[in-house]
Residue frames as qw, qx, qy, qz and C-alpha x, y, z in Angstrom:
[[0.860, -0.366, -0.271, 0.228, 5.72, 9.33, -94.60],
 [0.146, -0.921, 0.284, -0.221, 7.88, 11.25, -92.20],
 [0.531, 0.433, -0.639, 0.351, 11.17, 10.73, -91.31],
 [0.784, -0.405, -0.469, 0.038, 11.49, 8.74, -87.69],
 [0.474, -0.843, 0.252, 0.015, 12.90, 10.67, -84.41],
 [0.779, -0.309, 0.360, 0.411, 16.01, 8.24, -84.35],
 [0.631, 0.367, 0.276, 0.625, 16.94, 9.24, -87.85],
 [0.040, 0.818, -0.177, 0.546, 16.68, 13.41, -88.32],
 [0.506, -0.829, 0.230, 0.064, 18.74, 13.08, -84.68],
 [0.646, -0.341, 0.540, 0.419, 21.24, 11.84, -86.80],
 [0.341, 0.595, -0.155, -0.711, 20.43, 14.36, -89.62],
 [0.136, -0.036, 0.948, 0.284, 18.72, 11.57, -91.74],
 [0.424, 0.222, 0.046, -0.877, 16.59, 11.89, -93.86],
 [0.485, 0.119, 0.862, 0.086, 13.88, 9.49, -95.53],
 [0.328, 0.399, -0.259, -0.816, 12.73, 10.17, -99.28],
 [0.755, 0.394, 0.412, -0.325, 10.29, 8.66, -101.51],
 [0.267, -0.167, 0.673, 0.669, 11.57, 7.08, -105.11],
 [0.330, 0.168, -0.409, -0.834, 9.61, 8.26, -107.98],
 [0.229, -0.152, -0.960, -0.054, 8.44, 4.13, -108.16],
 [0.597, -0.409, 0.108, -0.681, 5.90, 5.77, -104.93],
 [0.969, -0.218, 0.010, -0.118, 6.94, 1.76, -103.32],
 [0.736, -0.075, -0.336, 0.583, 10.86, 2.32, -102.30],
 [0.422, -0.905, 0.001, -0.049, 12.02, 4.53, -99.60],
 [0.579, 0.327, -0.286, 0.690, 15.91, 5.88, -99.13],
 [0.464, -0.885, -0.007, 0.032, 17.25, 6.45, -96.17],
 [0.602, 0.654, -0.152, 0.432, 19.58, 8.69, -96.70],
 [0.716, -0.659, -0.073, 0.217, 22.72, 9.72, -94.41],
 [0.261, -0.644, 0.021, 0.719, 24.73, 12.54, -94.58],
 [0.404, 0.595, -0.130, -0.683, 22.95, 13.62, -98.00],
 [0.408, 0.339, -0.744, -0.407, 23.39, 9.94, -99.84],
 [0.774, -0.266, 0.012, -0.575, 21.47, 6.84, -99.61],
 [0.002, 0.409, -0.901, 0.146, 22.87, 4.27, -97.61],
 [0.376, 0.282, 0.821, -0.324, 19.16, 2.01, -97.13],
 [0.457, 0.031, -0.320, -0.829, 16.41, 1.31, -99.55],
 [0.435, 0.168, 0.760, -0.453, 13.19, -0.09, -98.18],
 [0.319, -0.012, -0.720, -0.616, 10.45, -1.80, -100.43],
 [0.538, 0.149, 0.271, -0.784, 7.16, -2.18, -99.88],
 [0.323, 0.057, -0.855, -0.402, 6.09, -5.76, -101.43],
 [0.712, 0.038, -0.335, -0.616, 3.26, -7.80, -101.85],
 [0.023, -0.205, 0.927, -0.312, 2.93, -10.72, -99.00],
 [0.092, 0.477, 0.837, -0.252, -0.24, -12.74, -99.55],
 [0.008, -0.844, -0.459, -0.278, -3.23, -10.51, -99.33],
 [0.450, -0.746, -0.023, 0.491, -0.53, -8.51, -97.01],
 [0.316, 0.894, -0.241, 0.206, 2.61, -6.24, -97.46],
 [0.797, -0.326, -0.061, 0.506, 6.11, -6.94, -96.29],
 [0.037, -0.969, 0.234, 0.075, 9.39, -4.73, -96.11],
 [0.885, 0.238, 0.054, 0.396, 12.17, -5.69, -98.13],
 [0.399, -0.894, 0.137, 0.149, 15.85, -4.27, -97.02],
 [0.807, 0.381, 0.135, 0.431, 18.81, -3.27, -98.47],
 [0.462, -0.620, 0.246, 0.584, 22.06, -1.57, -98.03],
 [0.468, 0.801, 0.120, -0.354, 22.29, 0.42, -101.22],
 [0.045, -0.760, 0.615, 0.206, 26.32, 0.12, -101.38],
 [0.175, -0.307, 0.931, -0.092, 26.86, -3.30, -100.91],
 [0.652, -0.154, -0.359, -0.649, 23.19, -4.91, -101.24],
 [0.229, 0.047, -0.873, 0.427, 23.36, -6.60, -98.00],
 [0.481, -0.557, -0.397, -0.548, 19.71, -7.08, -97.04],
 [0.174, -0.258, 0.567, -0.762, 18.43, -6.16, -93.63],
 [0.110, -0.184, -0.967, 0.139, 15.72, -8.51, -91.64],
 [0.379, 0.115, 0.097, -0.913, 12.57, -7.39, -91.70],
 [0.029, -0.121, -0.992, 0.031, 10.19, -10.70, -91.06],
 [0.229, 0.337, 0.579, -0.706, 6.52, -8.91, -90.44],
 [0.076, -0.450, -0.780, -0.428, 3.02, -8.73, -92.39],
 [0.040, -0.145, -0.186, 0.971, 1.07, -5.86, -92.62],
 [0.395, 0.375, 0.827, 0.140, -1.92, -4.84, -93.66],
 [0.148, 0.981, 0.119, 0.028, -1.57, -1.44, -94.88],
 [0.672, 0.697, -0.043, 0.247, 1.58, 0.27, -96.20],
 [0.178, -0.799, 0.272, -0.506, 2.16, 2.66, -94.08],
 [0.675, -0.624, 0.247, -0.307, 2.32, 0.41, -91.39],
 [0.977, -0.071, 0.142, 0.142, 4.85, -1.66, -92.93],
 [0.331, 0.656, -0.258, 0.627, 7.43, 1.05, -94.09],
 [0.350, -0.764, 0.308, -0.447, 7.38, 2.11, -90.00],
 [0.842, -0.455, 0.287, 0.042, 7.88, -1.38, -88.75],
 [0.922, 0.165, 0.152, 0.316, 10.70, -1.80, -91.32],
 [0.231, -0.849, 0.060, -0.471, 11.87, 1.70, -90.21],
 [0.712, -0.601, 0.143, -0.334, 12.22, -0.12, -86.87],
 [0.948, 0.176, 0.050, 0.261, 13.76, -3.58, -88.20],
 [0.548, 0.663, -0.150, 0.487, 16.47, -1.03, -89.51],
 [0.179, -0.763, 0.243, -0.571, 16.78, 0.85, -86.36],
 [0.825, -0.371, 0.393, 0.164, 17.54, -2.48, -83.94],
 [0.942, 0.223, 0.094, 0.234, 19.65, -3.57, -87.13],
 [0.395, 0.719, -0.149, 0.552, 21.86, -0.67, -86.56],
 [0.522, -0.102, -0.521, 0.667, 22.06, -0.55, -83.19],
 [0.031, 0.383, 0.044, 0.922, 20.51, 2.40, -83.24]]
């Protein structure tokens, strides 16, 4: 998975965790976000988190492939910032 336009314009980057089912989005070289990838039903949600603080981020959708639930929670993040 590639990092999203909105982030690298704001030299952010998104890495994989060893786990291969959390994502860190990182900002100015440290992670400030970790996404999860969980098990909804026969689906997938996208579980948010502020890394510092653990203040989860909203992120309310059902997927049915991974991929497609790391991008909308990607997104979630990006309104939840403002961004």
């Amino acid at each position: 998975m590639n990092a999203p336009a909105w982030l690298t314009q704001r030299d952010g980057l998104l890495k994989e965790s060893s786990d291969g089912e959390t994502y860190f989005v990182l900002l100015a070289h440290k992670p400030q976000f970790a996404l999860n990838v969980v098990p909804v039903g026969n689906d997938f949600g996208c579980s948010i988190r502020q890394t510092q603080s653990g203040k989860r981020v909203v992120s309310a959708g059902k997927f049915a492939s991974k991929d497609d639930t790391l991008k909308a929670g990607l997104e979630d993040l990006r309104a939840s910032l403002g961004w």
